[in-house]
C-alpha positions as CSV (number, residue, x, y, z in Angstrom):
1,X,102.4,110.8,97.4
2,X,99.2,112.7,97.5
3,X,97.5,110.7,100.1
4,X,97.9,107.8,102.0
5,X,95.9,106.2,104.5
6,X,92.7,104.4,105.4
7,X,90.2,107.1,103.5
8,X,92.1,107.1,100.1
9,X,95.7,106.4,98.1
10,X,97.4,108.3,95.6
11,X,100.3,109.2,94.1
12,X,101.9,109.7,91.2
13,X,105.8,108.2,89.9
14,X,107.7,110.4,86.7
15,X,110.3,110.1,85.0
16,X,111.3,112.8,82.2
17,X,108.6,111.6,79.9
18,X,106.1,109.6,81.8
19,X,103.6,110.5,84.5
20,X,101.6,107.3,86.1
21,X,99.2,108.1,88.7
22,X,99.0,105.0,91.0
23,X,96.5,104.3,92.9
24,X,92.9,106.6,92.5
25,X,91.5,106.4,96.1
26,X,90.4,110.1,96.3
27,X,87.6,111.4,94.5
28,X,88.3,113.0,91.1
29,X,87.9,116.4,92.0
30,X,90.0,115.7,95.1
31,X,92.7,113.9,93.1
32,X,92.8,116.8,90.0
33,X,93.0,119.2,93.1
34,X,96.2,117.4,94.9
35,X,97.8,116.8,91.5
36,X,97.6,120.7,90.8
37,X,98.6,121.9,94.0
38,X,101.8,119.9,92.8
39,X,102.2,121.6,89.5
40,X,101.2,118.5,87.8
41,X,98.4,119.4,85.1
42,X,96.3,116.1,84.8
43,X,96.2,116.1,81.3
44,X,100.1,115.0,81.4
45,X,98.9,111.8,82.8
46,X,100.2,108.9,80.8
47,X,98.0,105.9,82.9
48,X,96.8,104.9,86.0
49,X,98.3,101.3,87.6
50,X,96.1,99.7,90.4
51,X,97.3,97.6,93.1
52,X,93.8,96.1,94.3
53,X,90.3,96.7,94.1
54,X,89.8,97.9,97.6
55,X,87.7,101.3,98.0
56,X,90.8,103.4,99.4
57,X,93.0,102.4,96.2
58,X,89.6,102.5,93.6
59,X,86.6,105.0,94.9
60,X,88.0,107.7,92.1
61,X,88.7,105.1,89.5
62,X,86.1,105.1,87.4
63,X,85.5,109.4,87.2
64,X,88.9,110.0,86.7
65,X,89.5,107.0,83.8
66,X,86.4,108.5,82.1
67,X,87.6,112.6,82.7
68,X,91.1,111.6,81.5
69,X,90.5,108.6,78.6
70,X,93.8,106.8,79.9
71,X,94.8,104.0,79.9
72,X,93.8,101.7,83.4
73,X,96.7,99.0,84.2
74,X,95.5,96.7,86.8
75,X,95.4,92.9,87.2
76,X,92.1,90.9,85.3
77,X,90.7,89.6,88.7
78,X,91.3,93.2,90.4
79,X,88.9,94.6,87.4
80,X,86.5,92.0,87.4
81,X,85.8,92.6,91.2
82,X,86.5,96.4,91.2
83,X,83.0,96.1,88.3
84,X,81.2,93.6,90.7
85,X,81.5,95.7,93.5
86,X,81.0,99.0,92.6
87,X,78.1,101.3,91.1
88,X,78.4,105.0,89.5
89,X,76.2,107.9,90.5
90,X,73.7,106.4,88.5
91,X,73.3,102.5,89.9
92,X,75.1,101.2,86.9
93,X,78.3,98.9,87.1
94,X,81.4,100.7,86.4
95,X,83.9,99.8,83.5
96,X,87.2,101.0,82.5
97,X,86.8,101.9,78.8
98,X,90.6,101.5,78.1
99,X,91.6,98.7,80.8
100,X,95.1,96.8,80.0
101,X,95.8,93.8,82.2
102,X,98.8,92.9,83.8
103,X,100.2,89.8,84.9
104,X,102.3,89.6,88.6
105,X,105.7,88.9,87.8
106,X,105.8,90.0,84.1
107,X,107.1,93.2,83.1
108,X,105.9,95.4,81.0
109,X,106.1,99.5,79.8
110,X,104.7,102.7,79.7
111,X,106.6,105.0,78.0
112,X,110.0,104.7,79.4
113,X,108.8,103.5,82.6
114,X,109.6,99.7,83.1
115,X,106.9,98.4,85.0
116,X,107.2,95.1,87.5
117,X,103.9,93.8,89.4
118,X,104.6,91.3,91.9
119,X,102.4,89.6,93.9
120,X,101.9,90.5,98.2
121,X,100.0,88.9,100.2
122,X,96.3,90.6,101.1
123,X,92.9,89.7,101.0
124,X,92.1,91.3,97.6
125,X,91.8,89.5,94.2
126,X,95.3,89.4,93.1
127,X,96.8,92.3,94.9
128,X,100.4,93.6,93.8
129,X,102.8,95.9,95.0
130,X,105.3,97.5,91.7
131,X,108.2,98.3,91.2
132,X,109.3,100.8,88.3
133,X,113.0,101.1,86.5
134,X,113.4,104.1,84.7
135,X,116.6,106.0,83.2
136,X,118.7,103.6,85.7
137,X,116.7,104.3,88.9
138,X,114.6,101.8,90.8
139,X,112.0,102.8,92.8
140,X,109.6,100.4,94.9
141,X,106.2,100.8,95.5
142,X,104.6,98.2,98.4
143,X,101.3,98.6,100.6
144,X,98.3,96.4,102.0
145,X,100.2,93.3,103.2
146,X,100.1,91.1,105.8
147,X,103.7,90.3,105.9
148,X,106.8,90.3,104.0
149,X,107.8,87.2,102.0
150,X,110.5,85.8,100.5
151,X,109.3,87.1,97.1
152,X,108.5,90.6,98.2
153,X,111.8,90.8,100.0
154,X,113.8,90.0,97.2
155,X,111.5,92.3,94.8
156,X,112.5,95.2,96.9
157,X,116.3,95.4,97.0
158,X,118.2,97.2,94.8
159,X,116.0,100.1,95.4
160,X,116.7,103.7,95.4
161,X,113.4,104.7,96.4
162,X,110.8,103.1,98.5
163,X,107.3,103.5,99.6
164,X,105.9,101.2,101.7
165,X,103.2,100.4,104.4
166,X,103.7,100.9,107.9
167,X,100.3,100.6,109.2
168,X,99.6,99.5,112.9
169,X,101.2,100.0,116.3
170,X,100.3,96.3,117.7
171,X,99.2,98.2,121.4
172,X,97.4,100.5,119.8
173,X,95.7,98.4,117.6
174,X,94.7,95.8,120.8
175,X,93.4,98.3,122.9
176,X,91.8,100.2,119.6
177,X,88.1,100.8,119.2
178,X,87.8,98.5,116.1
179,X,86.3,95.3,116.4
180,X,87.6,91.9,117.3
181,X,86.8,90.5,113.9
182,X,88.6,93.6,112.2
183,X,91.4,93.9,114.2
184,X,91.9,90.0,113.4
185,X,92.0,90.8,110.0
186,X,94.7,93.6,110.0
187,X,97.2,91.5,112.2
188,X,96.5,88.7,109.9
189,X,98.7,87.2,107.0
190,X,96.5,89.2,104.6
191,X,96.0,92.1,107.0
192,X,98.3,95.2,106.7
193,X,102.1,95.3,107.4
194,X,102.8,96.4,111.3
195,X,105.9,98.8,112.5
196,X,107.2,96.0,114.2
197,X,106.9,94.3,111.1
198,X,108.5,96.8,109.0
199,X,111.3,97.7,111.7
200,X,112.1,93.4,111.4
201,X,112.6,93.6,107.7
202,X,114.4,96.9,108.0
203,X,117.1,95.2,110.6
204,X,117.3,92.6,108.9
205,X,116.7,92.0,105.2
206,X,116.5,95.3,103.8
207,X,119.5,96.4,101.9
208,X,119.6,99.8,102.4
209,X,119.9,101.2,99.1
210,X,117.1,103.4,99.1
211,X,118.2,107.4,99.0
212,X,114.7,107.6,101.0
213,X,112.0,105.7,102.6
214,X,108.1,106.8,102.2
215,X,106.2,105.1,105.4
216,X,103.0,104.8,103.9
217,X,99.6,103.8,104.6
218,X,99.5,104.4,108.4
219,X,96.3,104.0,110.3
220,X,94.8,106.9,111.7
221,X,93.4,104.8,114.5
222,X,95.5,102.7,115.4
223,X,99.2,104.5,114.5
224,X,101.1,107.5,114.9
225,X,103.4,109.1,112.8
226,X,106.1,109.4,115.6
227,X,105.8,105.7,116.7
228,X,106.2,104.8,113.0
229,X,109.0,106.6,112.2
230,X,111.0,105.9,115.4
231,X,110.3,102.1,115.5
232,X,112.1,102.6,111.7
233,X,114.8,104.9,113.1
234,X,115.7,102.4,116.0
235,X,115.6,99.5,112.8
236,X,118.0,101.3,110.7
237,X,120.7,102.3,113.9
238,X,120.9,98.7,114.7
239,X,123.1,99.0,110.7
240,X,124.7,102.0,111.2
241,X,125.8,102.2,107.5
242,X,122.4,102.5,107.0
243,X,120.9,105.6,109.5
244,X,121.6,107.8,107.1
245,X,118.6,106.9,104.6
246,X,116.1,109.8,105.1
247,X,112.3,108.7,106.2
248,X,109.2,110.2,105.3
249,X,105.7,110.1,106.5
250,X,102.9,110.2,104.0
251,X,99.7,111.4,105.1
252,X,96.1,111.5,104.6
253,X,95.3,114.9,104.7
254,X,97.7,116.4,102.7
255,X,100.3,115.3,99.8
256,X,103.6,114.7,100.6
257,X,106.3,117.2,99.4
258,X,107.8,115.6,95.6
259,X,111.0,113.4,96.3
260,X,113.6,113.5,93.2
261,X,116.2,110.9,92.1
C-alpha cells in the first residue's frame, strides 16, 4: 500500500513476474517516489487497474499512463467519466492511450496474475473492488462502499490476503465538521464502509482465512487508526479461532511496510 485515504490511493500487488499498480491517486512524481522508496523501479510496472473514477483513486492517472506507456485496466463507464471529468495541465481532456476494459464479474489476466472485478456498491460509474489469484494465493482488494452484500461477501472468502475499507467512526462522523449533505452521503448505501460495519462482517461472515488484514481507506476526519483497529480486534475475539489474523493500518502519509504470501 503506498497510500490510502481521503487525499489519494495506491498500491501495488506482485507476484514473481507481474507488478500491477492499483489505484493512481497520488501525483506521478509522488507515486514514482513511494514506489522507489519500496525498491520497486517503475519501469517493472506491468499495468495499472482502476476501481472508480473518483479523484483520490485517478488524479495521477493520466501523467503516470503517459510516463510509463502501460496498459490502463479499468471499467468502460469508469473511463468515459474519468475523460468527462477531468482536464491536463493544459485544459485538454485526458485519455488513456492504451486503455483495456474490463467487465465486473469476468476474469481476466495479466501476466500470471488472474484478475476478478466485481461489482460494490458506491456512487461512482461502475465501481469494483478485485480480487487477484496468483501462484495459488488469493488476495482481495475492497474500498469505497457503502455496505457489504451478498455478492461482495461471497467474492471475499477464501482469501489469504485482504485489503479493505474501514472508513468512519459513526460518532465521530456525527459530531464531524463535514456537512450534513456529505456526511449523508458517506453513511449512505453508496457511501464508504464504517468500523461498525466492517467489525459486523468480521463477526459474522468473514471466514477468516486471510494470513493478514490491511484496514484501508480511513478518514482522517472522521476516524482513528486505534478506534479502527480495536473495533476489528473486539470482531475477530468474538471467533477466537480467528484473533490470531494480524491487522494493519494503511495510511495516508506514508506507504505501508510490503506484506509477503
Amino acid at each position: 500500500m503506498l497510500a490510502s485515504g481521503s487525499h489519494g490511493n495506491c498500491a501495488v500487488l506482485a507476484s514473481s513476474r507481474t507488478r500491477l499498480l492499483i489505484d493512481v491517486g497520488l501525483s506521478h512524481r509522488e507515486t514514482v517516489r513511494r514506489l522507489r522508496a519500496h525498491g520497486i523501479d517503475p519501469a517493472s510496472l506491468d499495468g495499472i487497474l482502476i476501481t472508480h473514477e473518483h479523484a483520490d483513486h485517478v488524479g495521477g492517472l493520466h501523467v503516470t499512463a503517459k510516463r510509463l506507456k502501460i496498459p490502463v485496466y479499468m471499467a468502460e463507464a469508469a473511463h468515459c467519466a474519468w475523460e468527462e471529468s477531468f482536464r491536463d495541465s493544459a485544459g485538454n481532456r485526458v485519455s488513456a492511450e492504451r486503455a483495456e476494459f474490463f467487465q465486473p464479474g469476468r476474469h481476466f489476466q495479466v501476466g500470471d496474475i488472474e484478475v476478478l472485478p466485481f461489482t460494490v456498491p458506491h456512487d461512482a460509474a461502475d465501481p469494483v473492488g478485485f480480487t487477484f489469484t496468483m501462484e495459488g494465493t488469493k488476495v482481495g482488494y475492497v474500498t469505497d462502499l457503502g455496505y457489504l452484500p451478498a455478492s461482495v461477501r461471497q467474492h471475499l472468502r477464501g482469501c489469504d490476503g485482504l485489503m479493505i475499507e474501514s472508513n468512519h467512526d459513526l460518532e465521530m462522523l456525527r459530531v464531524g465538521p463535514y456537512p450534513w449533505m456529505v456526511k449523508q452521503r458517506v453513511m449512505s448505501r453508496v457511501g464508504h464502509l464504517s468500523n461498525d460495519a466492517l467489525a459486523e462482517f468480521l463477526a459474522t461472515d468473514y471466514d477468516g482465512r486471510a494470513a493478514f488484514l490491511i484496514l484501508a481507506h480511513l478518514s482522517e476526519q472522521n476516524n482513528h487508526p486505534d478506534l479502527a483497529r480495536m473495533a476489528a480486534e473486539r470482531a475477530l475475539t468474538q471467533r477466537r479461532n480467528l484473533w490470531q489474523n494480524q491487522i494493519l493500518l494503511a495510511t495516508q502519509s506514508e506507504g505501508l511496510q510490503s506484506v509477503s504470501l
